[in-house]
C-alpha positions, 0 to 999 in steps of 0.5 A: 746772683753775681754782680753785672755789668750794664749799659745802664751801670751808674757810678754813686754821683747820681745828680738832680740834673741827671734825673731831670733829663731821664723824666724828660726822656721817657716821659715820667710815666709808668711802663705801658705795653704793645702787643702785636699779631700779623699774619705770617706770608704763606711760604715765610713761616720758617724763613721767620723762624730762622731769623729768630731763632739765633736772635734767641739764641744770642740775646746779648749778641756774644756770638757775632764777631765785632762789625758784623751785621746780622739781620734781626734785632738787638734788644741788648741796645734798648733803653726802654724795654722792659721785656720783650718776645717774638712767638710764632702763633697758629693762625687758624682763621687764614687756614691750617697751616698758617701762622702769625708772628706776636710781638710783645714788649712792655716798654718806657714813653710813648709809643712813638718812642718805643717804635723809634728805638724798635726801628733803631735797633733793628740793622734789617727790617724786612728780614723780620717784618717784611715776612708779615702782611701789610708791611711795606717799609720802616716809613709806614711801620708806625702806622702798620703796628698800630693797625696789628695792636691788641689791647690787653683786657688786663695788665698788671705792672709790678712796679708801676712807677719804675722806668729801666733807667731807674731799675738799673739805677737801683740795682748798680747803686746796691751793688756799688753799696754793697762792695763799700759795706764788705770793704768797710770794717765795723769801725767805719759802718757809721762813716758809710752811712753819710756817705751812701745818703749822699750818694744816692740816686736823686729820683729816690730823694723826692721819692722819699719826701712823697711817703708822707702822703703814700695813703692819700696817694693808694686813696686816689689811685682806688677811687677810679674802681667805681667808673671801673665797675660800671663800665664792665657792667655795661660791657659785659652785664650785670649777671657776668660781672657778678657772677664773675666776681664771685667765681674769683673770691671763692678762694680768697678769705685769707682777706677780711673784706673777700671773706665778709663777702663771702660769707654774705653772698653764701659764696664759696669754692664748689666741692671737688668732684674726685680725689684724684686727677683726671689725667695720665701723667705722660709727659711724653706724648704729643698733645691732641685737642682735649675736645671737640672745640680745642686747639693746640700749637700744629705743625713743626711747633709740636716738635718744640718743647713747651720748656723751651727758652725756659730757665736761661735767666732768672725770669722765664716766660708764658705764652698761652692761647686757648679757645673760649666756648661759644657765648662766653666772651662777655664772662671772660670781659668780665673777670679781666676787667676785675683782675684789671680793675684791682691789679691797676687800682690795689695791688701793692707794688710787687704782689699781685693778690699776694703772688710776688714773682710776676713782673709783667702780665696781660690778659687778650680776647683776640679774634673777635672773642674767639680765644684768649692770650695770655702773655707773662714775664716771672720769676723762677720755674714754670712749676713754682710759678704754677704752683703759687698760683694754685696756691694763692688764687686757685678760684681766680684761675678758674675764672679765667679759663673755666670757660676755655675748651679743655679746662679740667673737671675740677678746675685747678685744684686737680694740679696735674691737669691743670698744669697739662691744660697749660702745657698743651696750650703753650707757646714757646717764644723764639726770642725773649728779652728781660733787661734786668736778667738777674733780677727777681720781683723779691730783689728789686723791691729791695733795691729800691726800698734800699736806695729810698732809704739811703736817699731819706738819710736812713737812720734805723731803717737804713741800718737793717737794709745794710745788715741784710746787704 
């Protein structure tokens, strides 16, 4: 990817001062999340997406002439989002025709922060919230998301411990790094590198004074995996947090300690039921409920392909709604809480069971149980992306949407069918936001291996990062 240019561009004079005040300015915490679904104003559902769509369309606000106020929301001008999406659901509860808005973001601070800069950034609320029931004004918005917020069952950070400030920090400082190191002759390699040691970021500094103690810090971090367990014991029960479990490993030997479980528990991935795939591969018709029981996106959203908003940046996003069969809920409670429990608890930064192309995401019962929202931020192609899934965790997709109305006989081993059932009930989002547009997973683990490294004085390390930039 070309170099880019950012708000957040830092030249390589980066200080302890400047570092303070970035904790103190989000709050020294981990990305969090804000999900929200309210109800669209009967009669709004095309206004509301008339007023997104050219915020989609226009992302980086290119196309609006200087001093002019166009209704919407820049997210260019955000210091804390991470990634965001509007989306416009079906509301089936309200009636056929109804529909919801989602806004989702993963964001830096508080939330109070988050809704600040959401009020700052947006020239006119009403053109976008004002469409939806139960807002009334940007003085009661506070309290209007927090009644409209949904909690994840599951989320998955790739970077837990990475603001956008120190994002951007990384990637301008490889960039800068990356010009010294074409510019420098091989005679001067070694002069640059006490120069790059320097000139690093100095949150990297007392990043890297920590790596002593990075196994004691991964012990912590796990220990709360107990009060996890018994938690989604109480909630779901034993027999679904069980069986839950096991459905997810069924395919994981690759791993010593799943395969040991495995072999004890007698567990392991039921036997296909055909050779061949279940489905017509026609990519060309409209989709229709596969059972009795399903739902698909209705209405004018048929006439908008599932691709759309899909490989304009190098991440892509995923929004999913399905319907859970009657009495499953708890099973479904029960597999996020694993995938919650292990993303939050193991995971190592950047691969989420040995997946490296996800940088956010969340997993929602919604409805009081009724169906289940996924939402993702990733890296590369919808095909890959699936394709990697399939690959690294076929059992724990069965997990999550075996109990979904339309799932394939054969789960998602029968490829073809798996990727319709994701197709048919995906929701395409008419704004999506990434703050770091270049950037894939791969890229920014080695943006910050490479600024820890110029921040502990390298040596060796520092070297090979320098040959690889």
């Amino acid at each position: 990817m070309g170099v880019r240019s950012s708000p957040f561009s830092v030249d390589l004079r980066c200080n302890d001062e400047r570092s303070v005040l970035r904790q103190r300015e989000v709050g020294n915490v981990a990305p969090r999340t804000l999900t929200v679904l309210a109800a669209i104003r009967p009669g709004e559902e095309e206004p509301m997406r008339s007023v997104l769509r050219p915020i989609g369309d226009d992302i980086k606000g290119k196309r609006v002439e200087a001093g002019a106020v166009r209704p919407g929301i820049e997210l260019r001008h955000s210091r804390r989002i991470h990634f965001a999406r509007f989306a416009i659901l079906d509301d089936p509860d309200r009636g056929r025709d109804r529909k919801r808005l989602l806004y989702s973001a993963n964001y830096d601070g508080e939330l109070d922060s988050h809704l600040a800069e959401l009020i700052a950034i947006t020239p006119d609320m009403d053109s976008i919230w004002g469409r939806v029931e139960g807002y009334t004004d940007a003085g009661a918005f506070a309290a209007f998301i927090r009644a409209h917020t949904q909690e994840p069952e599951a989320f998955y950070i790739a970077f837990r411990d990475e603001t956008v400030e120190r994002l951007h920090d990384a990637i301008a400082f490889r960039q800068r790094a990356q010009t010294m190191v074409d510019e420098a002759s091989n005679a001067s390699l070694a002069a640059l590198l006490p120069r790059l040691s320097s000139a690093a970021p100095a949150w990297a500094t007392g990043q890297s004074l920590q790596s002593g103690v990075a196994s004691i810090e991964r012990l912590f971090r796990a220990l709360p995996i107990v009060a996890d367990l018994f938690r989604a014991v109480a909630r779901s029960g034993v027999g679904n947090v069980f069986r839950g479990a096991q459905r997810i490993t069924a395919s994981l030997d690759r791993y010593p300690v799943f395969r040991w479980l495995n072999r004890l528990t007698g567990n392991r991935m039921p036997q296909q039921r055909s050779p061949y795939s279940s489905v017509w591969l026609d990519n060309c018709t409209v989709p229709v409920p596969f059972v009795p029981g399903d739902e698909m996106p209705s209405g004018p959203d048929h006439q908008i392909p599932p691709t759309y908003r899909e490989d304009v940046i190098a991440q892509n996003q995923l929004t999913l709604v399905t319907v859970v069969m009657p009495g499953q809920v708890d099973r479904v409670r029960a597999v996020m809480a694993a995938i919650d429990s292990y993303s939050k608890r193991l995971s190592p930064p950047g691969s989420l069971i040995g997946i490296s192309t996800i940088h956010f995401v969340k997993w929602f019962v919604i409805d009081n149980g009724q169906r289940l929202l996924m939402v993702s931020d990733y890296d590369g192609s919808w095909e890959n992306y699936i394709d990697e899934f399939a690959e690294m965790i076929v059992s724990g997709l069965d997990a999550i949407w075996e109990t979904s109305y339309g799932y394939p006989p054969d789960g998602a081993r029968d490829l073809p069918a798996f990727k319709r059932f994701l197709r048919c009930h995906q929701v395409p989002a008419e704004v999506f936001f990434g703050a770091y547009p270049e950037e894939t997973v791969l890229n920014v683990v080695n943006d910050l291996a490479f600024a820890h490294a110029c921040a502990g004085a390298g040596g060796g390390p520092l070297r090979a990062l320098l040959q690889r930039v």
